[in-house]
Jmol script that loads the backbone (N, CA, C; Angstrom):
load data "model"
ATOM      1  N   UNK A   1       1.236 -20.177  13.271  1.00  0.00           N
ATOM      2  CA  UNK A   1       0.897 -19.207  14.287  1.00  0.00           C
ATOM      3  C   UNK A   1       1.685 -17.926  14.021  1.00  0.00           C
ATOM      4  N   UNK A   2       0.956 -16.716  14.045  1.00  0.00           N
ATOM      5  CA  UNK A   2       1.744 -15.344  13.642  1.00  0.00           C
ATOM      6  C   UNK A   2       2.696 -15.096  14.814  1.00  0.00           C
ATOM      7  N   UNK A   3       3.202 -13.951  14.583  1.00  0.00           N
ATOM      8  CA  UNK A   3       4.138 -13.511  15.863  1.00  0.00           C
ATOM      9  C   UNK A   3       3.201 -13.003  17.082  1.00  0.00           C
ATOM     10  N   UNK A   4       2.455 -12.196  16.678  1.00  0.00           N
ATOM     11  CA  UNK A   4       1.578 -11.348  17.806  1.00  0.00           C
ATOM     12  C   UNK A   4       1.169 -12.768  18.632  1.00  0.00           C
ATOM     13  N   UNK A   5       0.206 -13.590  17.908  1.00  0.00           N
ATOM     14  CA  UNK A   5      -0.168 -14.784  18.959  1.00  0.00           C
ATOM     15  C   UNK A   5       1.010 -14.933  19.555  1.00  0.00           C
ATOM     16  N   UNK A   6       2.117 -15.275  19.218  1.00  0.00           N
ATOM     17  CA  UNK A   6       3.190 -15.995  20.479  1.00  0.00           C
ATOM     18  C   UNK A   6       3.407 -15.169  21.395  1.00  0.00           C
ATOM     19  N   UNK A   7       3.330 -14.037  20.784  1.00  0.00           N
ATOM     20  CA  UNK A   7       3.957 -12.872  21.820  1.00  0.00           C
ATOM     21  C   UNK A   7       2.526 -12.929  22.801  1.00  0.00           C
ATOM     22  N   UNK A   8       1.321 -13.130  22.312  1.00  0.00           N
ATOM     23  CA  UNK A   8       0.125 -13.044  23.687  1.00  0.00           C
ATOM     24  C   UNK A   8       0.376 -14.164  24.681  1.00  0.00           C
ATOM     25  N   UNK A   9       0.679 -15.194  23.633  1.00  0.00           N
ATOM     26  CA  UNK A   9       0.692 -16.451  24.590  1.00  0.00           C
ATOM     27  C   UNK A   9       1.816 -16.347  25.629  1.00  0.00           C
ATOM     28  N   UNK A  10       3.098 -16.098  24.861  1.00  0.00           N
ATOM     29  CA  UNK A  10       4.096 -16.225  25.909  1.00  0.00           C
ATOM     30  C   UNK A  10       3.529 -14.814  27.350  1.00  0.00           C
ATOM     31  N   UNK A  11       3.759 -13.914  27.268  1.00  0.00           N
ATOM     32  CA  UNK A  11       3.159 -13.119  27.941  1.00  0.00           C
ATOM     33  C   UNK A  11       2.273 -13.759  29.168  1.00  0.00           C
ATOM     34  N   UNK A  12       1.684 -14.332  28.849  1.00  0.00           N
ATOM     35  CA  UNK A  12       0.719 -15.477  29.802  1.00  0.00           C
ATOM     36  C   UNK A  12       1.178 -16.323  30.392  1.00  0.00           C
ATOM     37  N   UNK A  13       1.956 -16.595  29.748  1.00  0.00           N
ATOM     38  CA  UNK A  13       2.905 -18.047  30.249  1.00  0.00           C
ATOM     39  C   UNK A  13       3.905 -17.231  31.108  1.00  0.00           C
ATOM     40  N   UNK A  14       4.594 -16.454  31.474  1.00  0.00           N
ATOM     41  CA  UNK A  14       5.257 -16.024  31.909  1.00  0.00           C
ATOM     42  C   UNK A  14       4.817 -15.599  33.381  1.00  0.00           C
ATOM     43  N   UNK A  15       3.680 -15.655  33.134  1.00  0.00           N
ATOM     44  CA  UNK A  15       3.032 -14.828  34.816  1.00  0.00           C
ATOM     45  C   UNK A  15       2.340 -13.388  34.636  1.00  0.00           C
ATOM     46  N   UNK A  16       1.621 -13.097  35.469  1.00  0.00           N
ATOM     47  CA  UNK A  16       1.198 -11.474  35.522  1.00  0.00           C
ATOM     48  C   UNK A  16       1.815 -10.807  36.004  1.00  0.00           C
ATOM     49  N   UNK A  17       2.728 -10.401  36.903  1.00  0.00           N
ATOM     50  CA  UNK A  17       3.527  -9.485  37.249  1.00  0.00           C
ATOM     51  C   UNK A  17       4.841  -9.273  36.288  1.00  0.00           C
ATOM     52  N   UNK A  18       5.248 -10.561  35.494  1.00  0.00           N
ATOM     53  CA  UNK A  18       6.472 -10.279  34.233  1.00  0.00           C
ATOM     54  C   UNK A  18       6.080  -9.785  33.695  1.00  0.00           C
ATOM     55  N   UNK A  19       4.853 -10.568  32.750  1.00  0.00           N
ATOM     56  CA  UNK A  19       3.984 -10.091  31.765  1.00  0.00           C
ATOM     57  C   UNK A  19       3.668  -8.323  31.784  1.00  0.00           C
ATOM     58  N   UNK A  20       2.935  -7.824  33.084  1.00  0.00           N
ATOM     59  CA  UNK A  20       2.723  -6.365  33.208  1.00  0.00           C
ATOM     60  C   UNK A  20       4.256  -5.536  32.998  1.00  0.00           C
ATOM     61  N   UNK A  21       5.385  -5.948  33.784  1.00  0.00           N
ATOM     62  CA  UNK A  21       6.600  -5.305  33.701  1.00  0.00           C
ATOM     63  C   UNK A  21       7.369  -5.036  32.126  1.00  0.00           C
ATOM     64  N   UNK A  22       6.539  -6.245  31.243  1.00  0.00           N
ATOM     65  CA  UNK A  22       7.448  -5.875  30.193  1.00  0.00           C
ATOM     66  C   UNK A  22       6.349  -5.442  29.397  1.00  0.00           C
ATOM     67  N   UNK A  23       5.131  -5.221  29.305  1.00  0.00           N
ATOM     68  CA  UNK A  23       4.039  -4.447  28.562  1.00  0.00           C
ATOM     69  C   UNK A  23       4.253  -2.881  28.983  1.00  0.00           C
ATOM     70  N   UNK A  24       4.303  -2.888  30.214  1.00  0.00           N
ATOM     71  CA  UNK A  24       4.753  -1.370  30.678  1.00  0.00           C
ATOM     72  C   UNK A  24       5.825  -0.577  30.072  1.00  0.00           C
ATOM     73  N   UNK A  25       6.996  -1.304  29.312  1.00  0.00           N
ATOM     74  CA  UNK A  25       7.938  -1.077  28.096  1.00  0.00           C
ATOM     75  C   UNK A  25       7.462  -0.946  26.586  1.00  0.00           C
ATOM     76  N   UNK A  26       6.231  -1.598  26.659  1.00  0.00           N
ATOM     77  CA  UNK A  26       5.899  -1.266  25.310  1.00  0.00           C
ATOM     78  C   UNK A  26       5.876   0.480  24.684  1.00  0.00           C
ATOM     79  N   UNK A  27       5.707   0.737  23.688  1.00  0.00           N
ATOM     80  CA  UNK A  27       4.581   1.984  23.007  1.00  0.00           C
ATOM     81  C   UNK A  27       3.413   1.989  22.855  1.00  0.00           C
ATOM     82  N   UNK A  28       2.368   3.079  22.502  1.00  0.00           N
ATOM     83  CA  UNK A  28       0.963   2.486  22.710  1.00  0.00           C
ATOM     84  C   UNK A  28       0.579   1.509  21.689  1.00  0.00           C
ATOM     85  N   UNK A  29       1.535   1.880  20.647  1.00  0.00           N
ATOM     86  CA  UNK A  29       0.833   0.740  19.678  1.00  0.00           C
ATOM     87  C   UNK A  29       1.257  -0.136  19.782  1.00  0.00           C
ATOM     88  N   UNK A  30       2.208  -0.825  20.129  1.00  0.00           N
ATOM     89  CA  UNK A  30       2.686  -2.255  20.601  1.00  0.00           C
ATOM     90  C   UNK A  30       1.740  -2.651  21.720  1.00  0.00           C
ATOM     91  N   UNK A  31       1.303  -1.894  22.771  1.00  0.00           N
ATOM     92  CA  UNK A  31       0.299  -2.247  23.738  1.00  0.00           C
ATOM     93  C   UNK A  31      -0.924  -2.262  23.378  1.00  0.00           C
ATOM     94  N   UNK A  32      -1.559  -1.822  22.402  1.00  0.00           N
ATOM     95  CA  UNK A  32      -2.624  -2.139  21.368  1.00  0.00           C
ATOM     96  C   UNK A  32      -2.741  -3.404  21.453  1.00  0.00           C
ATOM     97  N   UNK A  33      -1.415  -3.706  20.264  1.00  0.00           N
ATOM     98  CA  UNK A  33      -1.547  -4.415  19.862  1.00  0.00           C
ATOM     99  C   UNK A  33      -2.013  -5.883  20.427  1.00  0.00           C
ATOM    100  N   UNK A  34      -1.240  -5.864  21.448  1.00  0.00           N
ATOM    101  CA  UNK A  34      -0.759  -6.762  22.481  1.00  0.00           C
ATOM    102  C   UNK A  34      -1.740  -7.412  23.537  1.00  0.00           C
ATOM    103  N   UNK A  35      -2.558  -6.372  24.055  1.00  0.00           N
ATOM    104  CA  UNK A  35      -4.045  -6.584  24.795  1.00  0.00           C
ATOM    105  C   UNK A  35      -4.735  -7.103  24.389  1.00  0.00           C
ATOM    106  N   UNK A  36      -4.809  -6.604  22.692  1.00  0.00           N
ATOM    107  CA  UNK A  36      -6.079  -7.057  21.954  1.00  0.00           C
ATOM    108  C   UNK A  36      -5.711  -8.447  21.255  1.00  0.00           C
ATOM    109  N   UNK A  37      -4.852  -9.172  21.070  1.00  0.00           N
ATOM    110  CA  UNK A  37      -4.368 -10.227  20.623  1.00  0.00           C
ATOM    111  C   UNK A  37      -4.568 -10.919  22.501  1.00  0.00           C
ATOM    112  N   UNK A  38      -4.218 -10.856  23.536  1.00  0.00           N
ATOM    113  CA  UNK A  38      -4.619 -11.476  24.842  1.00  0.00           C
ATOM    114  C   UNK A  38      -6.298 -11.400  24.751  1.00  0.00           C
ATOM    115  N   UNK A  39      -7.106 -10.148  24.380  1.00  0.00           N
ATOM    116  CA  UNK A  39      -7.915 -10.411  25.007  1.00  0.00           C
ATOM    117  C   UNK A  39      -8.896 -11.516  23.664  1.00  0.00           C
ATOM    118  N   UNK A  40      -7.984 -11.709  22.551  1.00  0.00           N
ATOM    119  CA  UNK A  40      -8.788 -12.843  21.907  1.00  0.00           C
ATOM    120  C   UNK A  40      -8.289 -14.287  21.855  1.00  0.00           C
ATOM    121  N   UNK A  41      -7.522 -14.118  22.904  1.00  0.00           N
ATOM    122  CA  UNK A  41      -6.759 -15.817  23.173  1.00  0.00           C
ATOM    123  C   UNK A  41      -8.382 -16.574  23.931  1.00  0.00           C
ATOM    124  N   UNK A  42      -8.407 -17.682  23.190  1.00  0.00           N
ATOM    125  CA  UNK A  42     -10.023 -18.670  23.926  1.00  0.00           C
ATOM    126  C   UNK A  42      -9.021 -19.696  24.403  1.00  0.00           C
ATOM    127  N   UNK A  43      -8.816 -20.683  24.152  1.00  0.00           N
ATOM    128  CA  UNK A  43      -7.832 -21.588  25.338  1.00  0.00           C
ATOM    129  C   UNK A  43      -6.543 -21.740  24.873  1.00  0.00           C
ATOM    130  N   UNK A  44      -5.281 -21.924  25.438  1.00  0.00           N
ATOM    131  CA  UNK A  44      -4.036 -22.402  25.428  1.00  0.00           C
ATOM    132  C   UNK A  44      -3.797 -23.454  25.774  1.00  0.00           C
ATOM    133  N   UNK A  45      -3.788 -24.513  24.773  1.00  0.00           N
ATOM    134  CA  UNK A  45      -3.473 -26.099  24.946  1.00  0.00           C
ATOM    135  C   UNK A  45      -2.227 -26.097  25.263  1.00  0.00           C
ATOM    136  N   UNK A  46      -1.795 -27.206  25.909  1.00  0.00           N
ATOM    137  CA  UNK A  46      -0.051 -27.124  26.842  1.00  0.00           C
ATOM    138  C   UNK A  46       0.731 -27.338  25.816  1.00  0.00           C
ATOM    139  N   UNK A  47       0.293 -28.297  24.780  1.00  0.00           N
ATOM    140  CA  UNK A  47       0.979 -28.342  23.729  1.00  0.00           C
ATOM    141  C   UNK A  47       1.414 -27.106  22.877  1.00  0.00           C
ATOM    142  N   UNK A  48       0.597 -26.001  22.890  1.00  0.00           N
ATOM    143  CA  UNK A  48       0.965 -24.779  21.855  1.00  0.00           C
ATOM    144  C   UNK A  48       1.486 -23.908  22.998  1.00  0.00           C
ATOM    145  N   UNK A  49       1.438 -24.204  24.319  1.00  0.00           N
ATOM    146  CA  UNK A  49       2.182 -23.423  25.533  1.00  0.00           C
ATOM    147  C   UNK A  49       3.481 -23.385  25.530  1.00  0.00           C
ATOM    148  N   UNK A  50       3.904 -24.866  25.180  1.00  0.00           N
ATOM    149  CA  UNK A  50       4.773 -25.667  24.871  1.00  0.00           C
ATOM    150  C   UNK A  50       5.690 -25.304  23.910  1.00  0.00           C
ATOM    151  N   UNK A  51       5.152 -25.146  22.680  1.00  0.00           N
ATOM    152  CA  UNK A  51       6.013 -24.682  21.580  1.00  0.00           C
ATOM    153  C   UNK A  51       6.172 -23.490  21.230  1.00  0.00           C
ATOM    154  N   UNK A  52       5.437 -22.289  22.272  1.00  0.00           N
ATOM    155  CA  UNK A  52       5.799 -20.712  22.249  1.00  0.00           C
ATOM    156  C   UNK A  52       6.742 -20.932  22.848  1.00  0.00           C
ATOM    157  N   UNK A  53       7.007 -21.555  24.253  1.00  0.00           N
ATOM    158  CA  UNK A  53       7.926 -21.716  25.246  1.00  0.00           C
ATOM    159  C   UNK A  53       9.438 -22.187  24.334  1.00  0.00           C
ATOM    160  N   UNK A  54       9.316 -23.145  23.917  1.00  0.00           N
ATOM    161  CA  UNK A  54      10.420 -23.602  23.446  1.00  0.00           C
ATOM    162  C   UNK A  54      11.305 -22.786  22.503  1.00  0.00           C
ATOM    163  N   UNK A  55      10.307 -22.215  21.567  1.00  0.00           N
ATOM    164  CA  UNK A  55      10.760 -20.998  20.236  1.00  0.00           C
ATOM    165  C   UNK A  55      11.645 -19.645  21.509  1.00  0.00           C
ATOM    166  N   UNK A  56      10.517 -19.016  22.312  1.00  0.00           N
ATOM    167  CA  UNK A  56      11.325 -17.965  22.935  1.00  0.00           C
ATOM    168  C   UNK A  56      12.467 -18.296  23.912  1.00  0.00           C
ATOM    169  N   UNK A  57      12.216 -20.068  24.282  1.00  0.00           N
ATOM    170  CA  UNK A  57      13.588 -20.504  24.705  1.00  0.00           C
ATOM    171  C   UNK A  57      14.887 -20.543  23.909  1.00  0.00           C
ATOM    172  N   UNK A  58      14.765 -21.141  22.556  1.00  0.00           N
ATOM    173  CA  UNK A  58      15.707 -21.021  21.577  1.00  0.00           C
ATOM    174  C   UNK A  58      16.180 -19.813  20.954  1.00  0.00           C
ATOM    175  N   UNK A  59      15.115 -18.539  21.295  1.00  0.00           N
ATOM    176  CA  UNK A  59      15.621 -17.030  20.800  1.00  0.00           C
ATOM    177  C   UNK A  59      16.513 -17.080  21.947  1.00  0.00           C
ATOM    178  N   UNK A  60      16.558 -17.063  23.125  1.00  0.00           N
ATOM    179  CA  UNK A  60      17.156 -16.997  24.506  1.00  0.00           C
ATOM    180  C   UNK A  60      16.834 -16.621  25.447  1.00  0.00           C
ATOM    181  N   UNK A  61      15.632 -16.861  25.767  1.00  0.00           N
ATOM    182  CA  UNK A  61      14.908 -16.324  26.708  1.00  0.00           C
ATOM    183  C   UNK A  61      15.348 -17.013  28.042  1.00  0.00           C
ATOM    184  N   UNK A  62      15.696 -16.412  29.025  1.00  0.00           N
ATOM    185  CA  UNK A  62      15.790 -17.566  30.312  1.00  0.00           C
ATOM    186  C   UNK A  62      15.409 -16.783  31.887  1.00  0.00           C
ATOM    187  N   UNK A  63      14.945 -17.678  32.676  1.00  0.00           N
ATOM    188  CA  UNK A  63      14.055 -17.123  33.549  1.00  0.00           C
ATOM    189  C   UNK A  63      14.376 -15.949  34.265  1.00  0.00           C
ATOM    190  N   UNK A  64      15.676 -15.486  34.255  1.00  0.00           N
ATOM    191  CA  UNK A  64      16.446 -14.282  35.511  1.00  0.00           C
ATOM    192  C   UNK A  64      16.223 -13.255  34.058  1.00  0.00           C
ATOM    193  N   UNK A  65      15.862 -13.169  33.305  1.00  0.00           N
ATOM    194  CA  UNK A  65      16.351 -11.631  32.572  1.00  0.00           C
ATOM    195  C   UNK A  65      15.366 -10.780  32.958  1.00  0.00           C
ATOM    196  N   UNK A  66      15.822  -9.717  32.797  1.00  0.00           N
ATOM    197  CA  UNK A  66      14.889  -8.414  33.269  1.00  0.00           C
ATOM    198  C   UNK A  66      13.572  -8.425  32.618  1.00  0.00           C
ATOM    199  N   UNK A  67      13.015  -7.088  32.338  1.00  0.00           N
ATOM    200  CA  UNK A  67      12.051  -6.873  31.122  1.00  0.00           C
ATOM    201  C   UNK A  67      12.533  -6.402  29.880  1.00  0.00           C
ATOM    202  N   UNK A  68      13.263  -5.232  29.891  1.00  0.00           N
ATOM    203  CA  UNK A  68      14.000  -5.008  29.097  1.00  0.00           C
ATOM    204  C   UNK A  68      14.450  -6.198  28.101  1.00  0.00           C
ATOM    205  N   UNK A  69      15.025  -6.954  28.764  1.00  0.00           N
ATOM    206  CA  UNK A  69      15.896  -8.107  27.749  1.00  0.00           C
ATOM    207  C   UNK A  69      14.839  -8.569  27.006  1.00  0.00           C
ATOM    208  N   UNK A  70      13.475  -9.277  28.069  1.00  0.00           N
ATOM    209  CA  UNK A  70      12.671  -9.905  27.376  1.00  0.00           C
ATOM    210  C   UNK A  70      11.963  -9.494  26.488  1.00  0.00           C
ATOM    211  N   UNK A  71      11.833  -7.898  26.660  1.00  0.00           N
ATOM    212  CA  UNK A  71      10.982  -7.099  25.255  1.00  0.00           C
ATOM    213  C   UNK A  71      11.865  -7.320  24.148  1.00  0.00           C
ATOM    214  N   UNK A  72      13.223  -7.539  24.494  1.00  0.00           N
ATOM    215  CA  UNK A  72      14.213  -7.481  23.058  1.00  0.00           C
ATOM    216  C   UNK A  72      13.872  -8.988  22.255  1.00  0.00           C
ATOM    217  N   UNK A  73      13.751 -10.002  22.967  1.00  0.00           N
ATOM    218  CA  UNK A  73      13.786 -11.699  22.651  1.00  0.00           C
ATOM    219  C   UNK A  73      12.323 -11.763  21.722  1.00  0.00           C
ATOM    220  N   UNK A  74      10.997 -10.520  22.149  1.00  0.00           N
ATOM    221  CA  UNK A  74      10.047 -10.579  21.450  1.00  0.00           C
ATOM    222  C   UNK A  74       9.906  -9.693  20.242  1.00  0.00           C
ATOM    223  N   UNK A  75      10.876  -9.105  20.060  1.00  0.00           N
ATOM    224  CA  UNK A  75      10.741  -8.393  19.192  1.00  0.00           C
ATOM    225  C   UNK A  75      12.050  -8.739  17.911  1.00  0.00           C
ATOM    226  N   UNK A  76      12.611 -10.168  18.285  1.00  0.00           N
ATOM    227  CA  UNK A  76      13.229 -10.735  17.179  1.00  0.00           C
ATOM    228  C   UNK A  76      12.055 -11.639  16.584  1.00  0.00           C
ATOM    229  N   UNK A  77      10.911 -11.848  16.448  1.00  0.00           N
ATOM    230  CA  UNK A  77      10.035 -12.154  16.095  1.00  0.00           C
ATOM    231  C   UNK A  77       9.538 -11.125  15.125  1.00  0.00           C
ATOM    232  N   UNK A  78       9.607 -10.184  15.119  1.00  0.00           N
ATOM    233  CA  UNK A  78       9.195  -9.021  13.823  1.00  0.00           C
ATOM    234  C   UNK A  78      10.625  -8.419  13.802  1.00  0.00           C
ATOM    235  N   UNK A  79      11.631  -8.946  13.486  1.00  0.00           N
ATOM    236  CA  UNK A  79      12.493  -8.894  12.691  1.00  0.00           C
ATOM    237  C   UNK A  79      13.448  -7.643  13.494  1.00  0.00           C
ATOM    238  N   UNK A  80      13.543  -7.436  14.992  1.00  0.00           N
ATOM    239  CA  UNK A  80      14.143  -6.584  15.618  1.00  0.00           C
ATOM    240  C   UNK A  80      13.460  -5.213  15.854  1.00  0.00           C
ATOM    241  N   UNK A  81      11.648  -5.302  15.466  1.00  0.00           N
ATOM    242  CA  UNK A  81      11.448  -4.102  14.977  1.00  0.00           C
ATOM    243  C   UNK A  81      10.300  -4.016  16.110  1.00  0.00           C
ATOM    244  N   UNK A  82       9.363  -3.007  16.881  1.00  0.00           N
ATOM    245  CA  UNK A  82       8.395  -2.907  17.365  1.00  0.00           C
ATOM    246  C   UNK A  82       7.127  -4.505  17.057  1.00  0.00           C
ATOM    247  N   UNK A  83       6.279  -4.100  17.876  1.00  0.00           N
ATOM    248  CA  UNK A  83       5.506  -5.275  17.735  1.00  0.00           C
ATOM    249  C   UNK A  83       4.208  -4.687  17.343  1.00  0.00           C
ATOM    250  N   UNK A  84       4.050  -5.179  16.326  1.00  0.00           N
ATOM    251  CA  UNK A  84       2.572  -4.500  15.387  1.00  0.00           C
ATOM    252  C   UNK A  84       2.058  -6.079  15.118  1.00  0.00           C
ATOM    253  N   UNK A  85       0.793  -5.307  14.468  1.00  0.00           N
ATOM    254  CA  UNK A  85      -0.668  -6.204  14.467  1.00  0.00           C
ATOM    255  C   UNK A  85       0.026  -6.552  12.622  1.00  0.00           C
ATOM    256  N   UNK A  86       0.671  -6.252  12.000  1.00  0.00           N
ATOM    257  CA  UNK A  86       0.722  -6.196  10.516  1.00  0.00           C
ATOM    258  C   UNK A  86       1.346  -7.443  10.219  1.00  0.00           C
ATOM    259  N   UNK A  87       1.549  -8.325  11.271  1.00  0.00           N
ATOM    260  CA  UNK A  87       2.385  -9.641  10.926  1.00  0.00           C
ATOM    261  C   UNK A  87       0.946 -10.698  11.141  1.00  0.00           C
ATOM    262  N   UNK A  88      -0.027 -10.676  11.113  1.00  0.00           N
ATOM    263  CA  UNK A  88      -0.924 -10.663  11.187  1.00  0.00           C
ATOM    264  C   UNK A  88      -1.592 -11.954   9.605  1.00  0.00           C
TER     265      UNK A  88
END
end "model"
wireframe off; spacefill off
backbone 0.3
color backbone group
């Protein structure tokens, strides 16, 4: 699974009001990116819910952090760098 998918999935998994708070941090091209990878998610089995969850648990993700933090936890997934479609 690339980075962008986890980053759609988790996003989802997180709720819509997190999810919007930390897209609202994006740039446009990270928010490009980001919509258009959600709007081609077809189902999320609990099992692959499961193992986005666990990966952005082990980066350090934990339920009280802001948005801020959490844009940082997704963007050690492309190597500390913005979130582009090129990991793809």
């Amino acid at each position: 699974m690339m980075p962008i998918n986890k980053v759609a999935i988790f996003l989802m998994a997180i709720g819509l009001e997190k999810g919007q708070n930390v897209i609202a941090l994006m740039d446009t091209s990270e928010i490009k990116a980001v919509v258009s990878e959600i709007r081609g998610l077809k189902s999320i089995t609990p099992e692959i819910q499961e193992k986005v969850w666990s990966e952005f648990t082990q980066l350090g993700y934990e339920e009280e952090m802001k948005p801020p933090e959490i844009l940082t936890i997704m963007r050690f997934l492309f190597n500390g760098s913005k979130i582009t479609e090129k990991y793809k």
